[in-house]
PDB file of the backbone (N, CA, C, O) and the ligand in Angstrom, with CONECT records:
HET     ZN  A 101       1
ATOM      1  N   UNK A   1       0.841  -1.205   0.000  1.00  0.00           N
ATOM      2  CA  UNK A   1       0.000   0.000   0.000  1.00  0.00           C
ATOM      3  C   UNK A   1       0.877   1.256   0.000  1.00  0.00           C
ATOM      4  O   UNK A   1       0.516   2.225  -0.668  1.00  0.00           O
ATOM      5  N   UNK A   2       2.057   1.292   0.744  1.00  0.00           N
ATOM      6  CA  UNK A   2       2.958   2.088   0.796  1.00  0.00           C
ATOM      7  C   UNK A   2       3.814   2.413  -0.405  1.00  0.00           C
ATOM      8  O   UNK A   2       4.115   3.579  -0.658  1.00  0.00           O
ATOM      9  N   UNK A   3       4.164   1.508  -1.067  1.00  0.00           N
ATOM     10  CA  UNK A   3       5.057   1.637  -1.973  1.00  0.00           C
ATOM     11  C   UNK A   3       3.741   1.984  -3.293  1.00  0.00           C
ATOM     12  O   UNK A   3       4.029   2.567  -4.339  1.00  0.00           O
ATOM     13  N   UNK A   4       2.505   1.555  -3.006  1.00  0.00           N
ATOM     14  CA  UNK A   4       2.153   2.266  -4.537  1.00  0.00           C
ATOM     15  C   UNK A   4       1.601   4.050  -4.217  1.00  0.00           C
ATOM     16  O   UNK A   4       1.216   4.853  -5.067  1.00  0.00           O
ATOM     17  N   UNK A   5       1.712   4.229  -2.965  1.00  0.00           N
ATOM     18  CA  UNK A   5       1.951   5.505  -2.601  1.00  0.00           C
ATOM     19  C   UNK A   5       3.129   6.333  -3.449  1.00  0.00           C
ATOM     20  O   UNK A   5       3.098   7.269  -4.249  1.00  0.00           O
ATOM     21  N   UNK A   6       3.760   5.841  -3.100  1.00  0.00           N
ATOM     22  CA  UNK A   6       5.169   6.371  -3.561  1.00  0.00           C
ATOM     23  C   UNK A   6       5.014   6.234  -5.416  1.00  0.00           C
ATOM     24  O   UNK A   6       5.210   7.269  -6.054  1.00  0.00           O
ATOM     25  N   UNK A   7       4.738   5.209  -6.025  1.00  0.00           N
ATOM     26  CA  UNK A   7       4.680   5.023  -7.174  1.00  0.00           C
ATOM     27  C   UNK A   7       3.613   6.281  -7.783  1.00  0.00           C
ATOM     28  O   UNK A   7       3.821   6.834  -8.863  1.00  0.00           O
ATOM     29  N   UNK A   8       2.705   6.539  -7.081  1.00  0.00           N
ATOM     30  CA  UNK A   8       1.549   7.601  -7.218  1.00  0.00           C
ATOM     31  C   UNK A   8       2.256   8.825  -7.543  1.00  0.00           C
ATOM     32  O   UNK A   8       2.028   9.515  -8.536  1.00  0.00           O
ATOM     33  N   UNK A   9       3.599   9.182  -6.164  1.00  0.00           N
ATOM     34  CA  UNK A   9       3.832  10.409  -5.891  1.00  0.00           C
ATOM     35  C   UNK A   9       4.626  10.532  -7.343  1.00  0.00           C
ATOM     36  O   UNK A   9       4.267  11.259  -8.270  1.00  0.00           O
ATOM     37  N   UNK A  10       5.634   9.774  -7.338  1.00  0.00           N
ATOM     38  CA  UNK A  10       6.674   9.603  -8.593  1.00  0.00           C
ATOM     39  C   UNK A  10       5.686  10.173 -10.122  1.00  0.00           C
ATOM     40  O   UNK A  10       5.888  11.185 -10.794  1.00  0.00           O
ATOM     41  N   UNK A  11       4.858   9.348 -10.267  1.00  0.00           N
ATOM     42  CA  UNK A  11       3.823   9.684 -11.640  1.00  0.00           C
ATOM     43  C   UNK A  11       3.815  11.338 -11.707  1.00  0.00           C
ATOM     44  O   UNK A  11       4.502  12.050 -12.440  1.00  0.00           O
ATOM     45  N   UNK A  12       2.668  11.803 -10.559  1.00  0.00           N
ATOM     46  CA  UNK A  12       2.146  12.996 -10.555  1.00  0.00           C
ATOM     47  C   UNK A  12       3.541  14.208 -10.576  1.00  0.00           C
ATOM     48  O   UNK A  12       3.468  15.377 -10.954  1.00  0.00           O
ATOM     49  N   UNK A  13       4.709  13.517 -10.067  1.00  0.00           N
ATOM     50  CA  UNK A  13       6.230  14.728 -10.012  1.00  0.00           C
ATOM     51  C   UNK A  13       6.235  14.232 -11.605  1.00  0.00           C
ATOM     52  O   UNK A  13       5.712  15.081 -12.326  1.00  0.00           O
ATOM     53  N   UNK A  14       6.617  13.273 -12.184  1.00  0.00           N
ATOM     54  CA  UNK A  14       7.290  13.686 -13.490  1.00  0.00           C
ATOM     55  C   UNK A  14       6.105  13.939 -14.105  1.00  0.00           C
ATOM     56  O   UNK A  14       6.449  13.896 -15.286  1.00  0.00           O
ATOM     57  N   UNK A  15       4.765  14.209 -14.098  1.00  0.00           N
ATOM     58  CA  UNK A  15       3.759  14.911 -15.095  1.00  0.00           C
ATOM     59  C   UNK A  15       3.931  16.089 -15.080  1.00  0.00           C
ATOM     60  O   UNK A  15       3.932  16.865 -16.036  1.00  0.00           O
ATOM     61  N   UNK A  16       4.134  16.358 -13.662  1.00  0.00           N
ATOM     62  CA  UNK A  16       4.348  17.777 -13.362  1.00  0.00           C
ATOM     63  C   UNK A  16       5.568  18.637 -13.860  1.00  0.00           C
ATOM     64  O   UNK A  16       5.582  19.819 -14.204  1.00  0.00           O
ATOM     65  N   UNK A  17       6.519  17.780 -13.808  1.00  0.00           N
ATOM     66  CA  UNK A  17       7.744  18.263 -14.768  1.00  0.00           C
ATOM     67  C   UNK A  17       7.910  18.148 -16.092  1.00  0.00           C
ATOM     68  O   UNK A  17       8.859  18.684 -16.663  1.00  0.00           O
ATOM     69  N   UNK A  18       7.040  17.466 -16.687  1.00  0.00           N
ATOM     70  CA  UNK A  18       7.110  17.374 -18.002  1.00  0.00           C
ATOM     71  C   UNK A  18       6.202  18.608 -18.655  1.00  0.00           C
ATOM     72  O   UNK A  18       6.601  19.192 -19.663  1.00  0.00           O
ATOM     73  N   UNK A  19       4.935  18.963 -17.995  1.00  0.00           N
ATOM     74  CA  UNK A  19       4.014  20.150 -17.960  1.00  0.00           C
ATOM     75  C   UNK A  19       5.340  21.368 -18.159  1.00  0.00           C
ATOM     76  O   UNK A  19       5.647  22.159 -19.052  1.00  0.00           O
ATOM     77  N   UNK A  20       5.902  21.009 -16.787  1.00  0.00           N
ATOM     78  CA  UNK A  20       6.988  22.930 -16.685  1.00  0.00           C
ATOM     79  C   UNK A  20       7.866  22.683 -18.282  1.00  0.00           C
ATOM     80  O   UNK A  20       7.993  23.704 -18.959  1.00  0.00           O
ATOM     81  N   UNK A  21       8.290  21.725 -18.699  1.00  0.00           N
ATOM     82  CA  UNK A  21       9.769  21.732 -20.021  1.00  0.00           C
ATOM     83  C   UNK A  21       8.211  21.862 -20.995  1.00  0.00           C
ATOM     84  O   UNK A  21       8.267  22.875 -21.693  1.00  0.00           O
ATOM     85  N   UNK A  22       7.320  21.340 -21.122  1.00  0.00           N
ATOM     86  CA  UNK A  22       6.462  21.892 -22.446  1.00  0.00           C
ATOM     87  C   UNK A  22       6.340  23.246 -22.590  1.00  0.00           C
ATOM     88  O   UNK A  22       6.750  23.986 -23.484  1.00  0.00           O
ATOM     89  N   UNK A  23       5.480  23.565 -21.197  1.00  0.00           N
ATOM     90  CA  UNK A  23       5.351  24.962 -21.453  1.00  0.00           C
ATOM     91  C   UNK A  23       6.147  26.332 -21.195  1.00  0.00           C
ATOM     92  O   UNK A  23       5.770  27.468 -21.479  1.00  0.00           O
ATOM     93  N   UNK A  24       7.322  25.941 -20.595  1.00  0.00           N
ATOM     94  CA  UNK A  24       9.026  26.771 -20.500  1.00  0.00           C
ATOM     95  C   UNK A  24       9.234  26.929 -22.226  1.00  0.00           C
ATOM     96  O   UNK A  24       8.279  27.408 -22.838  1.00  0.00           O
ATOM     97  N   UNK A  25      10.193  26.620 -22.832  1.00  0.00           N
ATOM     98  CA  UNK A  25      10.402  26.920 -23.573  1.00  0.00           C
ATOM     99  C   UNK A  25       9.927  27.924 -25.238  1.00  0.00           C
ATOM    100  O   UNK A  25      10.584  28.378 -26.174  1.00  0.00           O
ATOM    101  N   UNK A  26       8.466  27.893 -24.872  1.00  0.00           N
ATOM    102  CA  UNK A  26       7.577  29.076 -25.366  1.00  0.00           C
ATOM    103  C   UNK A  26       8.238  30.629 -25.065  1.00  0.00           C
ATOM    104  O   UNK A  26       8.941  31.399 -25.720  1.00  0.00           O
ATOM    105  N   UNK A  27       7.637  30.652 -23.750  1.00  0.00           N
ATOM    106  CA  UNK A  27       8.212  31.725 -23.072  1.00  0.00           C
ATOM    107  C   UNK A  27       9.513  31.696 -22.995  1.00  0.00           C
ATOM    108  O   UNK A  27       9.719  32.909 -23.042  1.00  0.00           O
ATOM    109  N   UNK A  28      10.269  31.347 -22.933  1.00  0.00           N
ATOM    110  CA  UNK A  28      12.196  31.793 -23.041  1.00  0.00           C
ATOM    111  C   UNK A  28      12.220  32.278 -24.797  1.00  0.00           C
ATOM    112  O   UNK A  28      13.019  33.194 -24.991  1.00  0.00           O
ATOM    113  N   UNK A  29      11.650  31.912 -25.768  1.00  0.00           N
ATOM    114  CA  UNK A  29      12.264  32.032 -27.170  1.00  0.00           C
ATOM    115  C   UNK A  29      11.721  33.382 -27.163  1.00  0.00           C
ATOM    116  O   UNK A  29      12.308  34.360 -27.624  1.00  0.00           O
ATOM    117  N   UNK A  30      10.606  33.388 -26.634  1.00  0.00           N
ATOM    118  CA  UNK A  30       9.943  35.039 -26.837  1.00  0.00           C
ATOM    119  C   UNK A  30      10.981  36.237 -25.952  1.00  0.00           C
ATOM    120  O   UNK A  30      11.255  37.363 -26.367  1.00  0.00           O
ATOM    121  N   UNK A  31      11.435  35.630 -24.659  1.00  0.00           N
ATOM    122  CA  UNK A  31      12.196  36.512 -24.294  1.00  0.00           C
ATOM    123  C   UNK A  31      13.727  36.374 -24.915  1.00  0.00           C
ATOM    124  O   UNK A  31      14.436  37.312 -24.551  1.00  0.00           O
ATOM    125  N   UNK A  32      14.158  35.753 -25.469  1.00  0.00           N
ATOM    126  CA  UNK A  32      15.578  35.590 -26.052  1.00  0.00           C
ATOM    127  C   UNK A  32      15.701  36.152 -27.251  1.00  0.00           C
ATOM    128  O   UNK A  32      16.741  36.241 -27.904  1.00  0.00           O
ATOM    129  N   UNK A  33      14.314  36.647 -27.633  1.00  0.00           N
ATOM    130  CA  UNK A  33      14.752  36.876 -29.330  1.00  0.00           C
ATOM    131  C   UNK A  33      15.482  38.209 -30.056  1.00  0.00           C
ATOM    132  O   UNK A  33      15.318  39.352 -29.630  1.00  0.00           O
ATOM    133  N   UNK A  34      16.395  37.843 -31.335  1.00  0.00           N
ATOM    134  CA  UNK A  34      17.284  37.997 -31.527  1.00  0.00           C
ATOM    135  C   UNK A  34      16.632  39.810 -31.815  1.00  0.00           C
ATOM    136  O   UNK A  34      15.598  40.113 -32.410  1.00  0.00           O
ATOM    137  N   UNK A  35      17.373  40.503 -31.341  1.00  0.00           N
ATOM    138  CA  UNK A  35      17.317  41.837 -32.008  1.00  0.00           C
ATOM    139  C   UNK A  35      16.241  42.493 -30.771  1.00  0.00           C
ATOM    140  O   UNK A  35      15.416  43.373 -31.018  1.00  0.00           O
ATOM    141  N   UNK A  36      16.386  42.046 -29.799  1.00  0.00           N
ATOM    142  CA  UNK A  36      15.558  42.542 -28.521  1.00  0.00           C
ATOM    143  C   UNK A  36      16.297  43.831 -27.873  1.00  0.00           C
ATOM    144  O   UNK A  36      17.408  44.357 -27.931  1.00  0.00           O
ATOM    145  N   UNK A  37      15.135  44.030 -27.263  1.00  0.00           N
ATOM    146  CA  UNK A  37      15.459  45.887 -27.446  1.00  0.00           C
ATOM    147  C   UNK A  37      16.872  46.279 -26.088  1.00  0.00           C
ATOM    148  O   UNK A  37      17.383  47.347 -25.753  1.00  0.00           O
ATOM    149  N   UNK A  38      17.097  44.856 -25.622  1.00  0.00           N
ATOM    150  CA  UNK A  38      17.755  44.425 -24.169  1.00  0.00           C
ATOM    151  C   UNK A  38      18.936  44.358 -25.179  1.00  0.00           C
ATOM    152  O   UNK A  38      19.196  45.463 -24.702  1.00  0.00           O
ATOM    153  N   UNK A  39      19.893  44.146 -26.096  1.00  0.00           N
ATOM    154  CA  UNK A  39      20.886  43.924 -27.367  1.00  0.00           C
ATOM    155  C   UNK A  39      21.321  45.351 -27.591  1.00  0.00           C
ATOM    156  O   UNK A  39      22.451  45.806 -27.411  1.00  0.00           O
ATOM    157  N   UNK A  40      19.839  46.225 -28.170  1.00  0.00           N
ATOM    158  CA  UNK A  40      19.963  47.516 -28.762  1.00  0.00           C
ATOM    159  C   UNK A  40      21.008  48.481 -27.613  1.00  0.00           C
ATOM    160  O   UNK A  40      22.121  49.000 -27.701  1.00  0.00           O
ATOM    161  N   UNK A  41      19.784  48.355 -26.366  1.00  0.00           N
ATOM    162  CA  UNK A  41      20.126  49.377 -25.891  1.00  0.00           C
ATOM    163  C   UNK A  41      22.166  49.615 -25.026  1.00  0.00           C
ATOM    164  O   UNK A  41      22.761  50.607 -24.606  1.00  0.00           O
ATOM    165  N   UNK A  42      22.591  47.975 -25.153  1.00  0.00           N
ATOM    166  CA  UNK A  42      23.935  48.336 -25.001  1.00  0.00           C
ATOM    167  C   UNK A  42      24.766  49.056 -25.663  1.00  0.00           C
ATOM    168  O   UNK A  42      25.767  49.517 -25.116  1.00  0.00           O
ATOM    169  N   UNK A  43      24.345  49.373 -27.578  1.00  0.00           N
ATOM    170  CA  UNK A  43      25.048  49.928 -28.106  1.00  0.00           C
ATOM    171  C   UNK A  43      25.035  51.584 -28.448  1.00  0.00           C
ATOM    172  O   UNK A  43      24.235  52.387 -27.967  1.00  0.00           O
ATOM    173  N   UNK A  44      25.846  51.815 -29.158  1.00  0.00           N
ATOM    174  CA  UNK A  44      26.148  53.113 -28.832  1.00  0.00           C
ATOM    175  C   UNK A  44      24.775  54.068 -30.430  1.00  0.00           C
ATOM    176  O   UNK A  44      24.423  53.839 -31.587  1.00  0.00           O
ATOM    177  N   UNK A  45      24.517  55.197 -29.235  1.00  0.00           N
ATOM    178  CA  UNK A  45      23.506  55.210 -30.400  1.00  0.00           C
ATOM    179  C   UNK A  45      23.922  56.779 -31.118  1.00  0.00           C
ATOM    180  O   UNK A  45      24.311  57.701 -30.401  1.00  0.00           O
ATOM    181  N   UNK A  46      23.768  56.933 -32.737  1.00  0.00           N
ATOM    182  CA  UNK A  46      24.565  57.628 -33.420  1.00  0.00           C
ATOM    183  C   UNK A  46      23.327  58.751 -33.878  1.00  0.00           C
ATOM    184  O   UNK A  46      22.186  58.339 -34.089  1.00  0.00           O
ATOM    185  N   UNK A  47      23.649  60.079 -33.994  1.00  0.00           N
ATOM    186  CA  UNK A  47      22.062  60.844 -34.591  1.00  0.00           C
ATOM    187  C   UNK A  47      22.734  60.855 -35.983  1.00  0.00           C
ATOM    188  O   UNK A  47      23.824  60.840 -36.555  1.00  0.00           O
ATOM    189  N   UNK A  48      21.110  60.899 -36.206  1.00  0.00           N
ATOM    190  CA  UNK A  48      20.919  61.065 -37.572  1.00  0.00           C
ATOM    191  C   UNK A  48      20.822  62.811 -37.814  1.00  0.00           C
ATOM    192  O   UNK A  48      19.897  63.459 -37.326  1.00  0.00           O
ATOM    193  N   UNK A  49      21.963  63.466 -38.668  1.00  0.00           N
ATOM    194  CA  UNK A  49      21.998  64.724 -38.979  1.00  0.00           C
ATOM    195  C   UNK A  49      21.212  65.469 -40.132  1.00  0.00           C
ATOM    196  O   UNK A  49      21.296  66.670 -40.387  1.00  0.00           O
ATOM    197  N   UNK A  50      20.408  64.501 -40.799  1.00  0.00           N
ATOM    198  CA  UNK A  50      19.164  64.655 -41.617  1.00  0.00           C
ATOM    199  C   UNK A  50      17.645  65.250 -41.152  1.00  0.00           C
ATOM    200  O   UNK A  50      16.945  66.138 -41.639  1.00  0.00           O
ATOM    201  N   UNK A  51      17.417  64.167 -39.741  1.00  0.00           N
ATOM    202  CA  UNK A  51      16.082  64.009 -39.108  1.00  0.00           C
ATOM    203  C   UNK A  51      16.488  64.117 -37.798  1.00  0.00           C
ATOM    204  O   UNK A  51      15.679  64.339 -36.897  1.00  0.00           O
ATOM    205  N   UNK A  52      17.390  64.013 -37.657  1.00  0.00           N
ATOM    206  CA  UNK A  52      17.764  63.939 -35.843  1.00  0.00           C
ATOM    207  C   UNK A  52      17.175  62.798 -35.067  1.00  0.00           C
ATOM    208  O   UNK A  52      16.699  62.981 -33.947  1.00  0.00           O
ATOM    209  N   UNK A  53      17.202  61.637 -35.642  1.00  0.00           N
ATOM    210  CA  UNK A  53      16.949  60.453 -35.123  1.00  0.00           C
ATOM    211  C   UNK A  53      18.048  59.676 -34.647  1.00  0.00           C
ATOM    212  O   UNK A  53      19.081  59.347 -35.230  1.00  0.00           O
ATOM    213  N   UNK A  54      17.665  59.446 -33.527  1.00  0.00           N
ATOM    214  CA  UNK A  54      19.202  58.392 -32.969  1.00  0.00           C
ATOM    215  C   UNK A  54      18.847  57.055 -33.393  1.00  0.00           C
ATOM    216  O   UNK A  54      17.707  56.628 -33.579  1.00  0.00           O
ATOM    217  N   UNK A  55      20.000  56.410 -33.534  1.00  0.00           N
ATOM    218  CA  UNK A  55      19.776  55.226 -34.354  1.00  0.00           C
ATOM    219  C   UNK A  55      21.255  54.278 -33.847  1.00  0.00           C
ATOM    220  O   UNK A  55      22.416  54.684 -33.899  1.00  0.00           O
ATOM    221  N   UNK A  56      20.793  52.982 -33.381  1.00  0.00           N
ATOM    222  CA  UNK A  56      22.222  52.437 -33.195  1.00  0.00           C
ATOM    223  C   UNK A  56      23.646  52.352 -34.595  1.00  0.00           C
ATOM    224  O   UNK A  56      23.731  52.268 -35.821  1.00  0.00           O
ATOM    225  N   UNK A  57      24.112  52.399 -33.962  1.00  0.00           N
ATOM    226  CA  UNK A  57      25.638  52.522 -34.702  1.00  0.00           C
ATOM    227  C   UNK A  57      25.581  51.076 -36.013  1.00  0.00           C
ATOM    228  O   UNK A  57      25.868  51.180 -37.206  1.00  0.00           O
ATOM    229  N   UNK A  58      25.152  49.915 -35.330  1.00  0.00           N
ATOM    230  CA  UNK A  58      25.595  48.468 -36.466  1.00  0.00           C
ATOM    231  C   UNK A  58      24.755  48.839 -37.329  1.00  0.00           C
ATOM    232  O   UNK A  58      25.124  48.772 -38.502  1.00  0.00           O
ATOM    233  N   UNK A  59      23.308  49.368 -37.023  1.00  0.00           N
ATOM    234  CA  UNK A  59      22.037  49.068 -37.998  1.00  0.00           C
ATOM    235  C   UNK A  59      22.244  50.819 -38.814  1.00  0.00           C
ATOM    236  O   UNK A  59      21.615  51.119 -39.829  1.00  0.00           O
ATOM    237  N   UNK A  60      22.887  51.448 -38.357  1.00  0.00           N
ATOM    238  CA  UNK A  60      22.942  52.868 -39.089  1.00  0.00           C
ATOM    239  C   UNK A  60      23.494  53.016 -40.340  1.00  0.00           C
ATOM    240  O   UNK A  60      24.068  51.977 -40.666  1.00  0.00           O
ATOM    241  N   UNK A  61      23.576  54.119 -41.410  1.00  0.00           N
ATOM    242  CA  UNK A  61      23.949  53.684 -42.748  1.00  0.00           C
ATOM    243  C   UNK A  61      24.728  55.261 -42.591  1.00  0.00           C
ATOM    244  O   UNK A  61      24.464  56.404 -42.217  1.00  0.00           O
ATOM    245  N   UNK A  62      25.625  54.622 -43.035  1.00  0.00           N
ATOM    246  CA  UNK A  62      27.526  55.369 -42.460  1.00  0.00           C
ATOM    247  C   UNK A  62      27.575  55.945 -44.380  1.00  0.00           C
ATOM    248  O   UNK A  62      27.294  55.398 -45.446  1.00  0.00           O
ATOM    249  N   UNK A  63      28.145  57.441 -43.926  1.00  0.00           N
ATOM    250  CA  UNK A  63      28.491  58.131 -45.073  1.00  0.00           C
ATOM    251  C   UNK A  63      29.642  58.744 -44.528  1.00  0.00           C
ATOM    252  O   UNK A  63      29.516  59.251 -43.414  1.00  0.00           O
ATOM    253  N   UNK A  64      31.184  58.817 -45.324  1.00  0.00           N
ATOM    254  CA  UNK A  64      32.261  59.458 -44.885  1.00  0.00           C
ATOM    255  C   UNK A  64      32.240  60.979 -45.937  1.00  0.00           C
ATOM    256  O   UNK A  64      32.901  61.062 -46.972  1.00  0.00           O
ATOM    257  N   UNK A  65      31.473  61.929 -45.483  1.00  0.00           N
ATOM    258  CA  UNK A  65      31.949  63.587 -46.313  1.00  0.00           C
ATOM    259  C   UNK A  65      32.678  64.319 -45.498  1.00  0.00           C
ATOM    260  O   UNK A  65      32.390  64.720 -44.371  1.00  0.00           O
ATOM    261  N   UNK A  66      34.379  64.596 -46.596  1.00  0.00           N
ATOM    262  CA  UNK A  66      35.135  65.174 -46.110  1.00  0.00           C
ATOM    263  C   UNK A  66      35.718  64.824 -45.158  1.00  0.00           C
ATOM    264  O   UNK A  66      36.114  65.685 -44.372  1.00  0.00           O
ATOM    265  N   UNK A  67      35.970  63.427 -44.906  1.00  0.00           N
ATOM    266  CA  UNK A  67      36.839  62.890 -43.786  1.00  0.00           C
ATOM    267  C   UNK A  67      35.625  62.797 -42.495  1.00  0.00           C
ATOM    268  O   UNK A  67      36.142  62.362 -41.467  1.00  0.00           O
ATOM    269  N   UNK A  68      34.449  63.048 -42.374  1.00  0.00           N
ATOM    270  CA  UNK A  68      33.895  63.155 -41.536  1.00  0.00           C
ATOM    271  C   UNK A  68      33.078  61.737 -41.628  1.00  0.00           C
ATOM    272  O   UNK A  68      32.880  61.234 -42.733  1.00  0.00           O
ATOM    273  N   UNK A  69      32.682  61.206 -40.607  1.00  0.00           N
ATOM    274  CA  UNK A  69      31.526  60.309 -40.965  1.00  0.00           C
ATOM    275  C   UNK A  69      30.659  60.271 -40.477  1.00  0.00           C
ATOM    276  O   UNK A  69      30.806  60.469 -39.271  1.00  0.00           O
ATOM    277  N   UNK A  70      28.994  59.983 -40.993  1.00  0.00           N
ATOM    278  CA  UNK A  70      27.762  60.595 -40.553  1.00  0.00           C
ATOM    279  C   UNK A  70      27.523  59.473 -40.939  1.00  0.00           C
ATOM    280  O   UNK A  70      28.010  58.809 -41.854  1.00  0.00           O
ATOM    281  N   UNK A  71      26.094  59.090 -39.592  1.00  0.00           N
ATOM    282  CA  UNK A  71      25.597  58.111 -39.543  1.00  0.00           C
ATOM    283  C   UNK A  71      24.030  58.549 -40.552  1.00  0.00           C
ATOM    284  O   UNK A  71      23.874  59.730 -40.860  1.00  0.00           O
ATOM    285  N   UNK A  72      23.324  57.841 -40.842  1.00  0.00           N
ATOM    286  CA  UNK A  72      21.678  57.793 -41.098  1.00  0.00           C
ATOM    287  C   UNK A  72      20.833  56.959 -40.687  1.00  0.00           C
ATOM    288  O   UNK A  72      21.166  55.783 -40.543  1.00  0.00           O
ATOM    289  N   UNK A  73      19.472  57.419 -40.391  1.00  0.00           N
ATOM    290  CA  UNK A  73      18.449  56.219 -39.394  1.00  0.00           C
ATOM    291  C   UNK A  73      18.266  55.580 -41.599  1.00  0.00           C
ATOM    292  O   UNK A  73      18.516  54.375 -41.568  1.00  0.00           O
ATOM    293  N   UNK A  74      18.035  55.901 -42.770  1.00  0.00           N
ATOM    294  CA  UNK A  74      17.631  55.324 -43.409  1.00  0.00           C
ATOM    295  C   UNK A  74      18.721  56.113 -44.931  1.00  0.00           C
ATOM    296  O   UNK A  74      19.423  57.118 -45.039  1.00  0.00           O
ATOM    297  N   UNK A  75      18.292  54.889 -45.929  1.00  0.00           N
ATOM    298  CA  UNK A  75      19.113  55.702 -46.860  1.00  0.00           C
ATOM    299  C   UNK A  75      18.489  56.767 -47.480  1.00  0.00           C
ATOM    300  O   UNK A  75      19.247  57.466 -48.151  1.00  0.00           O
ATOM    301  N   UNK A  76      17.224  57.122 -47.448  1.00  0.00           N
ATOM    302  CA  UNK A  76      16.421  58.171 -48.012  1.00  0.00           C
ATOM    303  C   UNK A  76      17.215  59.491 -47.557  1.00  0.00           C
ATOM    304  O   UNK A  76      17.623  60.413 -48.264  1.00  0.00           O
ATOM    305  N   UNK A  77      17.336  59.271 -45.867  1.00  0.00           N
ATOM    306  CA  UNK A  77      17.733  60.290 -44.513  1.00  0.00           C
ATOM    307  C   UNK A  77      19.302  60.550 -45.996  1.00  0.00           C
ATOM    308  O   UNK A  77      19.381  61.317 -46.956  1.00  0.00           O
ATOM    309  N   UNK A  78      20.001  59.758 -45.593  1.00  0.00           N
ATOM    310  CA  UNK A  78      21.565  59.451 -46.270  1.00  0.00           C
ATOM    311  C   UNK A  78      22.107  60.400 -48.143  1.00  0.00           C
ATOM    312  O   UNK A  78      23.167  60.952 -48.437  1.00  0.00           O
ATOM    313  N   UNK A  79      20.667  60.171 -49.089  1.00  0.00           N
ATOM    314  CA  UNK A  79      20.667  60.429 -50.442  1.00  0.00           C
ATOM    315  C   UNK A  79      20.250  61.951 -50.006  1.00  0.00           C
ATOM    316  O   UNK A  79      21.118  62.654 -50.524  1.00  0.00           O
ATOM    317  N   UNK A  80      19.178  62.937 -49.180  1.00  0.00           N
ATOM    318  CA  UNK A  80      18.668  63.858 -49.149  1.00  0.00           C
ATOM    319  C   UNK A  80      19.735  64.509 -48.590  1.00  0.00           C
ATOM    320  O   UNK A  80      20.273  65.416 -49.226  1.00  0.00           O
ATOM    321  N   UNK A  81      20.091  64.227 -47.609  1.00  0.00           N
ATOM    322  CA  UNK A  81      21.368  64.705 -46.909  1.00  0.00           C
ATOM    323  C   UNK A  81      22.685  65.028 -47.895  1.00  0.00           C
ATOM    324  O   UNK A  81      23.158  66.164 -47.854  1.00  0.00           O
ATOM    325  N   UNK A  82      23.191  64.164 -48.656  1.00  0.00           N
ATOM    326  CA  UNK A  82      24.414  64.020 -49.574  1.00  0.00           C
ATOM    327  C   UNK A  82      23.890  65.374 -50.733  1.00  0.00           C
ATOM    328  O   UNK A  82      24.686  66.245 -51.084  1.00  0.00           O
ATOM    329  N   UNK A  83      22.672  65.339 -51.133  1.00  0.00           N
ATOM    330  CA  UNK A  83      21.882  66.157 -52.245  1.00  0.00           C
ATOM    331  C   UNK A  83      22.045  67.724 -51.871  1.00  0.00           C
ATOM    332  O   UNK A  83      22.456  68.637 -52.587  1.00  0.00           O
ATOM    333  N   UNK A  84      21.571  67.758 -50.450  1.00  0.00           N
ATOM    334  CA  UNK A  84      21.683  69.422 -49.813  1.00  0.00           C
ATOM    335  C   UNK A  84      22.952  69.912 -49.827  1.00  0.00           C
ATOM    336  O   UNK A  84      23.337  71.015 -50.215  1.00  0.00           O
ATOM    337  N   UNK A  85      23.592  68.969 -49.356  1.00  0.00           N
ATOM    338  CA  UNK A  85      25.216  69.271 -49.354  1.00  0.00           C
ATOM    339  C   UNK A  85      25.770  69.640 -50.383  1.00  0.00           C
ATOM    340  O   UNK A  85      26.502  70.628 -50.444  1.00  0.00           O
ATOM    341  N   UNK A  86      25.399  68.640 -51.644  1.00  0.00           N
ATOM    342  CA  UNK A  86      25.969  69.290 -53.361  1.00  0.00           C
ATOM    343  C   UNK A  86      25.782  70.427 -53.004  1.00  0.00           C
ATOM    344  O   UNK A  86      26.655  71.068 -52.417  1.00  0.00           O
ATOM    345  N   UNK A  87      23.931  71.177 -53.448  1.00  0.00           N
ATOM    346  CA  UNK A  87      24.085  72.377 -53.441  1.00  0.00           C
ATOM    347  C   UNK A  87      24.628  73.510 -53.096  1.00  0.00           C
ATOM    348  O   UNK A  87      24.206  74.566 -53.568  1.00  0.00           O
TER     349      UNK A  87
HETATM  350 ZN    ZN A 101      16.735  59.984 -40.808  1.00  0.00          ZN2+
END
């Protein structure tokens, strides 16, 4: 009687642990995912001298005028910018 006690308890622990690894790993991919704003905010963030948008440095679109280099949140920001400057 005792020991199918125990056999009882054993069942209901590994259902119960098999429940937590199904439904764990949902929730971790959602918090792990790639390009999370927890990634962004370590890096260094560059303005945009077009729009004045700060924009991280990897994802920014880099123009060197005159030895200088200027970041852009987009290449639109980047072509309008280069255009004013001709003039
Ligand atoms: Zn811009």
């Amino acid at each position: 009687m005792f020991f199918r006690l125990i056999i009882a308890f054993v069942i209901v622990y590994l259902v119960y642990r098999m429940g937590k690894i199904f439904l764990s790993p949902s929730a971790k991919e959602r918090r792990s995912f790639p390009g999370s704003p927890a990634s962004i905010a370590g890096e260094d963030l560059v303005k945009d001298p077009y729009c004045g948008t700060y924009v991280p440095e990897s994802s920014a679109f880099t123009v060197n005028i005159n030895g200088e280099t200027l970041y852009f949140c987009s290449k639109e920001c980047l072509e309008k910018y280069k255009a004013e400057k001709m003039n």
